[in-house]
N, C-alpha and C positions, 0 to 999 in steps of 0.2 A: 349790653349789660344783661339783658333777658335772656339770651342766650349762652351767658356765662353761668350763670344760674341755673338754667336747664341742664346745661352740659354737667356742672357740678352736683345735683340732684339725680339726674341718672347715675354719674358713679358714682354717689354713695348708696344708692339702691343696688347696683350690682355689685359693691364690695360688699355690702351687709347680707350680700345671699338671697335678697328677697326675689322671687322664683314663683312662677306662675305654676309650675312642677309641685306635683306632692311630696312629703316628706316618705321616707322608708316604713317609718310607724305612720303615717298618715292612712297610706296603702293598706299596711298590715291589718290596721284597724276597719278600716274599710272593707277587705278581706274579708276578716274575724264577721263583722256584721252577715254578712252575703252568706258565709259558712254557716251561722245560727237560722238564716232564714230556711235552711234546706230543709226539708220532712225528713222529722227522723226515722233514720232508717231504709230512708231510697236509695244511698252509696254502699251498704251491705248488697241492697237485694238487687240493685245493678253488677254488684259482683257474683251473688249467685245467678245472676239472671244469667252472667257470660260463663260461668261455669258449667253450668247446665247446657248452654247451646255448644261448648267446645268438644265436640266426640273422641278425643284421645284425653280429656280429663279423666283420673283415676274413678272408679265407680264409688269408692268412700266419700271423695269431693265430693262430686255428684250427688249423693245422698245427704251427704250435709248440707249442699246446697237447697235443692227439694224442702228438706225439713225447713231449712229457713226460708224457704219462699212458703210452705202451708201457713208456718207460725205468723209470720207478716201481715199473708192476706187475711188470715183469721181475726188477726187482733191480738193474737198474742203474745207476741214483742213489743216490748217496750222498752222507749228509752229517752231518756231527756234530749233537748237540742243538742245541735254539732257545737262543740266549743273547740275555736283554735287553740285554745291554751291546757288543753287537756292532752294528756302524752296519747293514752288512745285512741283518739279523735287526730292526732297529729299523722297520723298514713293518709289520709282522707284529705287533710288541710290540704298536705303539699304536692301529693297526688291533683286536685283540683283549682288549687290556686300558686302551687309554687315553692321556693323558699324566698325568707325576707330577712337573708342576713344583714346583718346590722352593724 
């Protein structure tokens, strides 16, 4: 009898889905968090950083990048946290964590 029970209780745990697994929005959210902890503005200046080191980048690049790496070290860019949910911020998201289609 205890044994019918169990058996009965496991499947209906695994018909109703429940899953040691995260959900896609569970991730996502997860994600999103991880994304806002990052300093803003070290995913910019890791790009000019690889701009600057790549020698067949065009010399405009190059100079943009430069410019954004004085402004940076300076202090004077600013910018609020990473937010996944920001379309701007969304190269960066999925660049570094992905996509989370749904």
């Amino acid at each position: 009898m205890k044994r019918t029970i169990l058996a009965a209780l496991c499947a209906v745990l695994l018909l109703s889905g429940c899953s040691s697994e995260p959900s896609v929005e569970e991730r996502r959210a997860e994600a999103c968090e991880l994304f806002a902890s990052v300093t803003p503005g070290s995913l910019e200046l890791q790009e000019a950083t690889s701009t600057l080191a790549d020698a067949s980048a065009p010399s405009e690049d190059r100079a943009d990048a430069l410019h954004f790496t004085m402004q940076f070290r300076s202090g004077a860019f600013e910018r609020g946290p990473y937010d996944c949910n920001e379309p701007a911020d969304q190269k960066w998201f999925e660049e570094h964590f992905g996509r989370f289609d749904e």
